[in-house]
C-alpha positions in Angstrom: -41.4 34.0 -47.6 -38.2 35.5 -46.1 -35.7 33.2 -45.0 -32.1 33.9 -43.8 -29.0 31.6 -43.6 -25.7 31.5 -41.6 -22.7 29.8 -42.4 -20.2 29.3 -39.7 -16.7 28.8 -40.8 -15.5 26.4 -38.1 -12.1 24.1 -37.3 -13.9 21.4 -37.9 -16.2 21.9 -40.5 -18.5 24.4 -41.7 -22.3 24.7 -40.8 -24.9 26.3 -42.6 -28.7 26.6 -41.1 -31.8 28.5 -42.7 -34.5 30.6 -40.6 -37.5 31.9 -41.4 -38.2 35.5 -39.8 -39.8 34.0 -36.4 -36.1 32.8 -35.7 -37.3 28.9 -36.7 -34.9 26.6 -37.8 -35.7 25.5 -41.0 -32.6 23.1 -42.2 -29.4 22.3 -41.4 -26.3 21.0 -42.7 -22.7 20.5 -41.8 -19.8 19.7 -44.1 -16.1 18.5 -42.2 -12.7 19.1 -43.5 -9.5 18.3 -42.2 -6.5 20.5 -40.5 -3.0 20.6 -41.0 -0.6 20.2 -38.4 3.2 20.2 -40.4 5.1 20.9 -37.7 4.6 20.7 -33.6 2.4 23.6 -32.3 1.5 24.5 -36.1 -2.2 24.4 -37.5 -3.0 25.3 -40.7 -6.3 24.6 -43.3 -6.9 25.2 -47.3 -9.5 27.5 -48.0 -10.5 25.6 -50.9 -11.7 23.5 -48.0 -13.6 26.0 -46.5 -15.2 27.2 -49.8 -16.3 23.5 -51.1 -17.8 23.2 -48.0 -20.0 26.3 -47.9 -21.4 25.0 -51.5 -22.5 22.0 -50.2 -24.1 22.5 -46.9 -26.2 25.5 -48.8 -27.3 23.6 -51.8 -28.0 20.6 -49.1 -29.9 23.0 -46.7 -31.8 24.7 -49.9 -33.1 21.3 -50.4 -34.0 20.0 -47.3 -36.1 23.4 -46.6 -37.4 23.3 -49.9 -36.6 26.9 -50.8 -36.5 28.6 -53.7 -33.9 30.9 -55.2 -36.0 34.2 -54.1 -36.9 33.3 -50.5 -33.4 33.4 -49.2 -33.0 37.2 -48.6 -29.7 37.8 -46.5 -27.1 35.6 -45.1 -24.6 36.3 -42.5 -21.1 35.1 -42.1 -19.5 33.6 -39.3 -16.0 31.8 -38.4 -12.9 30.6 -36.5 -11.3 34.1 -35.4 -7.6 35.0 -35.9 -7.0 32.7 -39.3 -4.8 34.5 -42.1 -5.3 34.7 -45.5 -3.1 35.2 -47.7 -4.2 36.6 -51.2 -1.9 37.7 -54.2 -3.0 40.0 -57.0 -4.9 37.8 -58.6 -7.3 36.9 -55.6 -5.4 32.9 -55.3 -4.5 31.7 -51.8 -0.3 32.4 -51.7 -0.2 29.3 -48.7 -2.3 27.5 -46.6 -4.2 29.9 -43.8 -3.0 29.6 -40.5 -4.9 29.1 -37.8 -6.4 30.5 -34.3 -4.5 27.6 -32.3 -1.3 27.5 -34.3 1.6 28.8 -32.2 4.7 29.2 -34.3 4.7 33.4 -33.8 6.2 33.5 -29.7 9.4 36.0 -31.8 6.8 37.7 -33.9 4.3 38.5 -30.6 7.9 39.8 -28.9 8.7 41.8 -32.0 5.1 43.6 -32.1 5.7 44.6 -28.4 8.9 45.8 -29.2 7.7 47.5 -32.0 4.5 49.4 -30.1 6.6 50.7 -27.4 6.2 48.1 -24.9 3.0 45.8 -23.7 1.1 48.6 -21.7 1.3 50.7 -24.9 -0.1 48.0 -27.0 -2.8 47.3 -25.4 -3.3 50.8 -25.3 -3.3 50.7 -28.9 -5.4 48.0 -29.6 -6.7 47.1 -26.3 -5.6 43.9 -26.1 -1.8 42.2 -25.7 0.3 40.2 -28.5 -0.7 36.7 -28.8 0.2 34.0 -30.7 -2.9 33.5 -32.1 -3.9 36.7 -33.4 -3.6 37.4 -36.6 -1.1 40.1 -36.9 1.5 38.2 -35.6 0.7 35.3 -38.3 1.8 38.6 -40.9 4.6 39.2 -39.5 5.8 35.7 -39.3 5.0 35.2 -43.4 6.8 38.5 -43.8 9.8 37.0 -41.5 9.9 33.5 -43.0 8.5 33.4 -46.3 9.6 36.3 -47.8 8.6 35.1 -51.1 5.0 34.4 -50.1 4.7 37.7 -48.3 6.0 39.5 -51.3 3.2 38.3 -53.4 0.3 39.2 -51.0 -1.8 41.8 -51.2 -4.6 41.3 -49.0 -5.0 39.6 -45.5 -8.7 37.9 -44.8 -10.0 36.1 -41.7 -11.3 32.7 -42.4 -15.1 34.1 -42.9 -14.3 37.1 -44.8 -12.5 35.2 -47.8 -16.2 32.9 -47.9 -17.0 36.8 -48.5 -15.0 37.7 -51.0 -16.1 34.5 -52.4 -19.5 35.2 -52.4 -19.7 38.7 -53.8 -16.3 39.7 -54.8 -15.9 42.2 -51.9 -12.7 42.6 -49.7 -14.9 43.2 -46.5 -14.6 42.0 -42.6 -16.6 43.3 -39.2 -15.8 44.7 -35.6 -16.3 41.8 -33.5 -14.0 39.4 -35.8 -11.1 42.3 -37.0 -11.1 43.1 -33.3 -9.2 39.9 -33.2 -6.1 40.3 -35.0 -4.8 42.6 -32.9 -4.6 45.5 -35.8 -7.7 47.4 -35.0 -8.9 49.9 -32.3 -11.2 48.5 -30.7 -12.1 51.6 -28.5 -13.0 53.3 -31.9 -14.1 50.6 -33.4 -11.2 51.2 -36.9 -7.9 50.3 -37.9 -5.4 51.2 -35.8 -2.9 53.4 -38.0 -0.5 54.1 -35.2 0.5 50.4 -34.8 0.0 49.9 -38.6 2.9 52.6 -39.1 5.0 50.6 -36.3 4.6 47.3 -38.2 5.3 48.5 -41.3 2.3 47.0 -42.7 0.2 49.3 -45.6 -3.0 49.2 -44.4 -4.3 48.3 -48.3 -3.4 44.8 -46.9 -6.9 44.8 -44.7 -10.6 44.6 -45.6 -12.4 47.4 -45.0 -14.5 47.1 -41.9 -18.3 47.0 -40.8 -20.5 46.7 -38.2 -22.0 43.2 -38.1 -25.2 43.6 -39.0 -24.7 46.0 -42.1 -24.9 44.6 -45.8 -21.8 44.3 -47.1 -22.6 43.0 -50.3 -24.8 40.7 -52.8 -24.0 37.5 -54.4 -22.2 37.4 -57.4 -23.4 35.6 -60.7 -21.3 32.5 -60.4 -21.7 32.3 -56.7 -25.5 32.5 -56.8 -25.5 30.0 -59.6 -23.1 27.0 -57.3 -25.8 28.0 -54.4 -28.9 27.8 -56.1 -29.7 31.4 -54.8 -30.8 34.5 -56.2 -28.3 37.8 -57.2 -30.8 39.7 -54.8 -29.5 37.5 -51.6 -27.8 40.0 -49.4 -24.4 38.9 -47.2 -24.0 41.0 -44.0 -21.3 42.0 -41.7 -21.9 38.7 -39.8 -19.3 37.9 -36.5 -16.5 36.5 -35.4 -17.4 32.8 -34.0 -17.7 33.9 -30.1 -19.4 37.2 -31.2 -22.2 35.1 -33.2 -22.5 32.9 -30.9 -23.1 34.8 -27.5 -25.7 36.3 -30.0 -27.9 33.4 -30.4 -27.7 33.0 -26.9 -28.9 36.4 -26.2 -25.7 37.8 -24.6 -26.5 41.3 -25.8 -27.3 43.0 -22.8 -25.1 43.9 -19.6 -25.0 41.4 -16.5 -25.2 38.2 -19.0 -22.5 36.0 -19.5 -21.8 32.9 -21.0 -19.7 30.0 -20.6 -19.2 28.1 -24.5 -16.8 24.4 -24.3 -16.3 23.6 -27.8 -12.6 22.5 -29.5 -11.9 25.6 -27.2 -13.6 27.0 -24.1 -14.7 30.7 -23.5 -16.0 32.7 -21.2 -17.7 35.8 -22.8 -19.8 39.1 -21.1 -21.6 41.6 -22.6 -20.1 45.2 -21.9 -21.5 48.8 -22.4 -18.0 50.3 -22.9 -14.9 49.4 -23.4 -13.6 47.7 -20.1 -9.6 46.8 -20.8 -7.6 44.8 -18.6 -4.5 46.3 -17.7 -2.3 43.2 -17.3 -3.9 41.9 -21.1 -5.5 38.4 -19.6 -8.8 39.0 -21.6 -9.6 40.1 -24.5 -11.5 43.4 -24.9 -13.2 42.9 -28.3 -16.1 44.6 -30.2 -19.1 43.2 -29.7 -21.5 42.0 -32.8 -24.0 44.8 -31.1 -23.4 47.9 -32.8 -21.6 50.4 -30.3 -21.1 47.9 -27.7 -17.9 45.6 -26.7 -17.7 42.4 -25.1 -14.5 41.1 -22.9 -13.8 37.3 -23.3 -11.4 34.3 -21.4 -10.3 31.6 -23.8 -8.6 28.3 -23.0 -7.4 26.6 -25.8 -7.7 23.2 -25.0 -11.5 22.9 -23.0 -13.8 20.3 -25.1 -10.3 19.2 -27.0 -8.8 18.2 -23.8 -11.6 15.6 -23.8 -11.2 14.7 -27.4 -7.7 14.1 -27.0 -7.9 11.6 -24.2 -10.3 9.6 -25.9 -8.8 9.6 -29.1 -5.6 8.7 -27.5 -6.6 6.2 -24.6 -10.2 5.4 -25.3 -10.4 2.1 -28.0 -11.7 -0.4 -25.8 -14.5 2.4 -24.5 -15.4 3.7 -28.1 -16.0 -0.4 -28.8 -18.4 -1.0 -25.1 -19.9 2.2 -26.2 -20.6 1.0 -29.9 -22.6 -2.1 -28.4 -24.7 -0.1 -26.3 -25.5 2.4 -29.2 -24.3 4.9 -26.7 -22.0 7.9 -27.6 -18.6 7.1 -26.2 -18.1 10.5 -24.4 -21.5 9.4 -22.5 -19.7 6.5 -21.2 -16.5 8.2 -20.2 -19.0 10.7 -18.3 -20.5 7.9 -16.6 -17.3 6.8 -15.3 -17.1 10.4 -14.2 -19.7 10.9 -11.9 -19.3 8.0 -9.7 -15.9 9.3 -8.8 -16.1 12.0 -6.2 -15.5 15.7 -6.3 -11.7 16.0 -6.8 -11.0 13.3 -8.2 -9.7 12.1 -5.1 -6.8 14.6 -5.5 -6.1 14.3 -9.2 -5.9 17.4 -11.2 -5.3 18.1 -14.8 -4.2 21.2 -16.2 -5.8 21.5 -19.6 -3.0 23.5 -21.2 -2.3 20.4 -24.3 -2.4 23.5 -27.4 -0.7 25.8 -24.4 -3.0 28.4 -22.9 -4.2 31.7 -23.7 -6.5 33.3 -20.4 -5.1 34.0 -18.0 -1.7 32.6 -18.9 -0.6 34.0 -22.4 1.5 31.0 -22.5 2.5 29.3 -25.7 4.8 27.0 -24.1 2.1 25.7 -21.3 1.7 22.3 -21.6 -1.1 19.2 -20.3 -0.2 17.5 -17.6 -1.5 14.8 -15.0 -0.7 15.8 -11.7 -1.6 13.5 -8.2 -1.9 10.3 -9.7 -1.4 7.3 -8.1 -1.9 3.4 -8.2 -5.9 4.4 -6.7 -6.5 6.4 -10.1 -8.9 4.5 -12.9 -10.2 6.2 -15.8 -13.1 7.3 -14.0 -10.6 9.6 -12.0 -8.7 11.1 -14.9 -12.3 12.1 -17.0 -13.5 13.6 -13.9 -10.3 15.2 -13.4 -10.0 16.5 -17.2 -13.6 17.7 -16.9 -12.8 19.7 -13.8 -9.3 21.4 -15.4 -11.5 22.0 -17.6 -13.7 23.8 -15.6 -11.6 25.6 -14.0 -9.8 27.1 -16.4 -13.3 28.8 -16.8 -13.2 30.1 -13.7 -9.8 31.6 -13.9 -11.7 33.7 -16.8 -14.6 34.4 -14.7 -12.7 35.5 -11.5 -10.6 37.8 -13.8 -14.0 39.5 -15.3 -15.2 40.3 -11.8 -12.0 41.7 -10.9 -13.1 44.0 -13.6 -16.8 44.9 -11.8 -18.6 43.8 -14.4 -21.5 42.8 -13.6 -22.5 38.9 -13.9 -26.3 38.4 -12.9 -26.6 35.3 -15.2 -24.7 32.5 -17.1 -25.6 30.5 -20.0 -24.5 28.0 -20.7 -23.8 26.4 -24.5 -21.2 24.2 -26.8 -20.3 20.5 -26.3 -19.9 20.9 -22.2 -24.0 22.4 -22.0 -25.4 19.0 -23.6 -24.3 16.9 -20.6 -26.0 17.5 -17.4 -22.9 16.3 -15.4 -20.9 19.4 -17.3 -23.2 21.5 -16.5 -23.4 20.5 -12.4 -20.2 21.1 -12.5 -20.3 24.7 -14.3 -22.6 25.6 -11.7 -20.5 24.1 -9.0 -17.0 25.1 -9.9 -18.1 28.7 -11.0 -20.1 28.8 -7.6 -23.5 30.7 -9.5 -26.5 28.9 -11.7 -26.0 27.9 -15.0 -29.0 28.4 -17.2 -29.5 26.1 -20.3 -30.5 27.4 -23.7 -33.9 26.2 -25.3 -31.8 25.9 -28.6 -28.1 26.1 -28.8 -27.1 26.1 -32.6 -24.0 27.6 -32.1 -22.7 30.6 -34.4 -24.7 30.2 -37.0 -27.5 31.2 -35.4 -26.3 34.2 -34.4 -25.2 36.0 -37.7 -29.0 34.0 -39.2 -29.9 36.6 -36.8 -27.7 39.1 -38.2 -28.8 38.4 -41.9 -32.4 39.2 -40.8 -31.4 42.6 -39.2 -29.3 43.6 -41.9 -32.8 42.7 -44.3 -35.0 44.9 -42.2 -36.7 41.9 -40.6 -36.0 43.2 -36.7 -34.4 47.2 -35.5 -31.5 45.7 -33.6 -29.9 42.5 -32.2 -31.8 42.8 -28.9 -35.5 42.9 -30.7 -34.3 39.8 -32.6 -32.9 37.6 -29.6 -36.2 38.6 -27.4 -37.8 37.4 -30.1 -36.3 34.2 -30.8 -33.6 33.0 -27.9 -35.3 31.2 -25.1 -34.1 29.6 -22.1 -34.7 26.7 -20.3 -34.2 24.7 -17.1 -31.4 26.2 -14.2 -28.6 24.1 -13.1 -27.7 25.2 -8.9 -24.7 24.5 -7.2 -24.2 22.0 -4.8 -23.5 23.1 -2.0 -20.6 20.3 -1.0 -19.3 19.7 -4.5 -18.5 23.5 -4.6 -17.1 23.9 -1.1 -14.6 21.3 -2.8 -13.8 23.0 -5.8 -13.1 26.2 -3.7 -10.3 24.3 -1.6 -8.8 22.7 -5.0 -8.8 26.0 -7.6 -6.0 27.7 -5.7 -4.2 24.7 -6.1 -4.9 24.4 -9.5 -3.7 27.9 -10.2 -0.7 27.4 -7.9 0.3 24.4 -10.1 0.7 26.3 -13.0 2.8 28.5 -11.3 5.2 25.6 -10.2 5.6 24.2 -13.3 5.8 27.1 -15.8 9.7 27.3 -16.0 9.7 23.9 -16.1 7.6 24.1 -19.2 10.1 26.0 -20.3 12.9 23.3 -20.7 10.7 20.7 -21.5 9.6 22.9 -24.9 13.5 22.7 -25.6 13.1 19.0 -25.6 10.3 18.8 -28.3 
């Protein structure tokens, strides 16, 4: 029997699911941790975290599938891009990692512009722009405020890769997720040593890198022994977390693209070549297939802006919802859809961790806008649902301008389960929204992975033909979207209005 597992290293906990070489889902388990915020606008996690939690959803997934040590043959690695960290000589984590949504590094992006010559010759570089939460800019901030800490480190992992190193002692990462911290080329798919040199950073301080489906290594001993696994178990390249997951949705072929509301919210199309946006509002990223890229919109706050609200304003609901054994986000959703298209002129701008596509704005924040004394909750959902939603199609609108091609969209993540989310995909985004048969997310994907990199399938696009199906199409309606077209440009314009305003009001924090 050959089986193959993938472990996503997420913000909120890790996942780990087993496959057997059809693609079937065998087990699953998930493990949560917490996350640090010790400051306003900082996010950080312990690996240790991420490490006890990769023991236990294996051993627990080993069990449920009833496996044996010798039938798990390869597993891939996925995780939360852009997360530093920090290693010292002796392999120990210097500091806690920070993460792809902390924004502490506005001087630091500045100072890598500076650096490279300018933005346009950045992103000539590295094909993308200086963000806050890329990684490289996380460096550069250890190296600028904890001198001590950055004295002691020696190597630099992403979140996945030091599960990695974990699992079988080898300082290793891939394309798709070293594309993300802004130090590789992506167009030739290596570390970029020009910017390197500019940065003053000794390239000893990276992994080497892969493609993501190549073996990269075997378990150790000790590691096989806390997993219950076998020495022989192979750990491959793997993906960044959007990379693996547009893979177990089958985004490996031109013209597909998919939409993804999680914590975050992306937009993400397969591309045959490198397609970089001058002005640096996407990313232009390696993709997980080997010699192909992807380009990708992310909004920060998508699923989270939801989360928020009903963490902050949403007691009383969580308690109706609790009596009718109903989850709460289904009530707040029910609300939702009685109240019309536009929220009867109530929009919300979904910027509550500041924004990333098309903005680049650390500073960006939430905001209410239109509200008065007619305005229930119903109205605010709907209205947080549809910022939401938009902020999609900002990304989308931005990919077309780019003539990529866009024949389909998927649709996965928290926003896919609801059927009201995804009438509004469709509507807002003005195309049909297809639904996935399956949607396990990341893990999937770099399963997937694992079983290329074992021999089990040639390539990525033999696997997902083999094992991603679809189901069901979600159509516009045809009044609901003549709406949304009249209220996006407002929504964008309102951005606009407000951004210096954003400004001062970051002064007041």
């Amino acid at each position: 029997m050959s089986i193959y597992l993938g472990i996503d290293i997420g913000t909120s906990g890790t996942k780990t699911l087993a496959i057997n070489e059809r693609g079937k889902i065998l087990g699953q388990a998930m493990v949560t941790y917490p996350c640090y915020h010790p400051r306003p606008l900082w996010s950080e996690q312990d690996p240790d975290d991420w490490w006890n939690a990769t023991v236990k959803t294996v051993r627990a997934v080993v069990k449920k599938a009833k496996l044996k040590a010798a039938d798990v043959r390869a597993i891939g690695l996925s995780g939360q891009m852009h997360g530093s960290v920090f290693l010292d000589k002796q392999n120990c984590v210097v500091r806690r990692a920070l993460l792809w949504n902390d924004q502490r590094t506005a001087a630091e992006c500045e100072e890598i512009e500076k650096r490279a010559g300018g933005r346009k010759q950045l992103i000539g570089m590295v094909a993308n722009p200086a963000l806050t939460g890329f990684t490289a800019p996380k460096i550069l901030w250890l190296r600028n405020n904890e001198p001590k800490n950055f004295a002691k480190t020696v190597k630099v992992l992403l979140p996945k890769d030091e599960i990695r190193r974990r699992l079988t002692g080898e300082f290793a990462t891939e394309v798709s997720d070293a594309s993300g911290m802004l130090l590789l080329d992506v167009v030739h798919r290596r570390w970029s040593n020009e910017l390197l040199s500019k940065l003053e950073l000794d390239a000893t301080l990276l992994a080497r890198c892969e493609e993501s489906d190549e073996v990269t290594g075997r378990l150790t001993p000790s590691a096989a022994k806390m997993l219950g696994l076998s020495t022989d178990c192979m750990v491959v390249g793997g993906a960044g977390d959007c990379a693996a997951g547009a893979v177990g949705n089958g985004i490996v072929r031109q013209g597909v693209l998919s939409t993804s509301i999680g914590t975050s919210g992306v937009v993400f199309v397969h591309s045959d070549s490198p397609q970089v946006d001058p002005e640096g509002r996407l990313h232009t990223f390696c993709h997980a297939v080997r010699g192909k890229w992807h380009m990708m919109g992310v909004t920060l706050a998508a699923g989270g802006s939801l989360q928020w609200f009903r963490n902050a304003l949403c007691e009383t609901v969580a308690a109706l919802a609790k009596r009718r054994k109903i989850d709460v986000y289904d009530v707040l959703t029910e609300e939702a859809a009685v109240t019309p298209p536009g929220a009867e002129g109530l929009f919300f701008l979904p910027y509550l961790a500041g924004e990333r596509t098309p903005h680049a704005d650390p500073l960006a924040r939430g905001a209410f806008v239109g509200l008065t004394l007619k305005h229930g909750r119903g109205h605010m959902v709907r209205s947080i649902l549809e910022g939401v939603t938009y902020s999609l199609r900002d990304c989308l609108e931005i990919i077309e301008e780019q003539k990529v091609a866009v024949k389909q969209i998927r649709a996965s993540g928290g926003g896919a389960r609801s059927a009201f989310w995804r009438q509004m995909q469709a509507d807002v985004l003005g195309k049909t929204v297809v639904s996935m048969a399956a949607d396990e997310g990341p893990a999937y994907g770099v399963a997937l992975l694992a079983a290329i990199g074992a021999g089990e399938f040639n390539n990525i696009a033999e696997a997902c033909d083999a094992t991603v199906k679809t189901k069901g199409q979600t159509k516009p309606n045809s009044a609901a979207r003549k709406q949304y077209d009249k209220g996006f440009p407002e929504y964008q314009q309102l951005y606009r209005s407000l951004r210096d305003d954003f400004k001062k009001i970051a002064t007041l924090a």
